[in-house]
N, C-alpha and C positions, 0 to 999 in steps of 0.2 A: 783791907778797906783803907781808902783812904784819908777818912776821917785818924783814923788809929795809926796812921802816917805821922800825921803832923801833930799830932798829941805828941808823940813820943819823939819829933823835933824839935816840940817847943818844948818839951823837960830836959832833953841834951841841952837848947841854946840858954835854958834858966841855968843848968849845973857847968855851962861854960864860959857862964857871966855876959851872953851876946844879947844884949839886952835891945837891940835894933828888932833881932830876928825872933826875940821871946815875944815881942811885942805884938807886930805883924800877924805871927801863928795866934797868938791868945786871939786877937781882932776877927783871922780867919774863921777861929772855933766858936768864936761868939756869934759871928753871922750864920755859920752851921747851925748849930744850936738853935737860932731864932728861928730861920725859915722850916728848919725840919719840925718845930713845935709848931708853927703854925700850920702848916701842911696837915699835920699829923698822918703822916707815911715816914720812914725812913728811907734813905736818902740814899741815892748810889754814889758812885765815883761821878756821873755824867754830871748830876746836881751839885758836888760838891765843886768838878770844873769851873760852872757857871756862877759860882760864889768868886771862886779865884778870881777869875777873868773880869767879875764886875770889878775886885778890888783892886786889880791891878788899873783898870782902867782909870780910876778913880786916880791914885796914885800917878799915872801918867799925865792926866791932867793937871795937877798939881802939880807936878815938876815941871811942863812946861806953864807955867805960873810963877813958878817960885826964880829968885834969884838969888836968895841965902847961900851960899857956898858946902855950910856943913848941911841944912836942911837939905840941901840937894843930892847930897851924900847919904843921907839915911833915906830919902826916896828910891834911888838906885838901887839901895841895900836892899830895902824893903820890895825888891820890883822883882831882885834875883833870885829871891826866895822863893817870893807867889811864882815866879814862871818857873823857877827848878820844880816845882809840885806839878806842873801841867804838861801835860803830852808834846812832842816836839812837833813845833809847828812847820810848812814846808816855806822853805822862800819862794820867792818872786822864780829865779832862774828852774828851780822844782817844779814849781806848776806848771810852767809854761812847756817841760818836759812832760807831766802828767796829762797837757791839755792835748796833746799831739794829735791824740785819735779823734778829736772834736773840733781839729784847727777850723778847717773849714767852712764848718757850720758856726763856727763862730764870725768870722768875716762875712760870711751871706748875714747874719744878723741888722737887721734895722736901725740899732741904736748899740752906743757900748751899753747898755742900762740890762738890754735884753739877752746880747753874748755877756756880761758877768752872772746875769741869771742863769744862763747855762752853762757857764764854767762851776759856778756853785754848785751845781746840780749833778755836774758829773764826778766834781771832786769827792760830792759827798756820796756818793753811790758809791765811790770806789774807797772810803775808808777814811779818807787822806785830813789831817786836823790842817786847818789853813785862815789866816786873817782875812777877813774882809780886802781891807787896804791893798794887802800883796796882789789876791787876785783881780783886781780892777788893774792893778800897776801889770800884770801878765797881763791880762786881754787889752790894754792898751798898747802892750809890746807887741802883742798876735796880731791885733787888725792893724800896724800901722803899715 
């Protein structure tokens, strides 16, 4: 599981003094901890994703905010951490390979709003973990 993942990252990053990454993980387990107690269900890997991904978000907007030099550094730190825990996501050039079977239906599409609706939709049929962002930056590659 991957709660018991990162438990046992943040006791390695305590006994190896990385106090960036003991930090981030503790923050991790504490937002676990919160939401699966108020849920009161236990949590898969998909919920514990959606914890990550809020904090990294979090974390990104802050760095682009911040201009401190080391803050910005422990941002990063803290970023490569949460995204080393998360599935690998496909880039821009990926999708736009994955989108192949749907190129066209995408370009017959009325808006880009409605072809990234459907690139969504088939990426996620087929499995594929993908940003937001990337795949509007592919279907604006596809229809142009």
């Amino acid at each position: 599981m991957l709660t018991d993942e990162i438990r046992k990252r943040m006791f390695a990053a305590m006994k190896a003094g990385n106090t960036v990454e003991k930090e981030i993980l503790r923050v991790a387990i504490g937002e676990i901890t919160t939401v699966e107690a108020r849920s009161n269900t236990p949590f898969t890997d998909a919920d514990v994703h959606g914890i990550l991904k809020k904090l990294c978000k979090g974390d990104e907007e802050t760095l682009a905010a911040t201009e401190d030099p080391a803050r910005r550094a422990d941002l990063e730190e803290e970023l490569a951490v949460l995204r080393s825990l998360l599935p690998a996501t496909l880039g821009v050039d990926e999708i736009v390979v994955s989108l192949a079977p749907v190129t066209e239906a995408l370009r017959d599409a009325k808006s880009d709003g409605q072809a990234t609706g459907m690139a969504m939709r088939h990426l996620k049929a087929s499995g594929a973990t993908v940003d937001g962002k990337d795949v509007s930056a592919a279907v604006a590659r596809l229809r142009a």
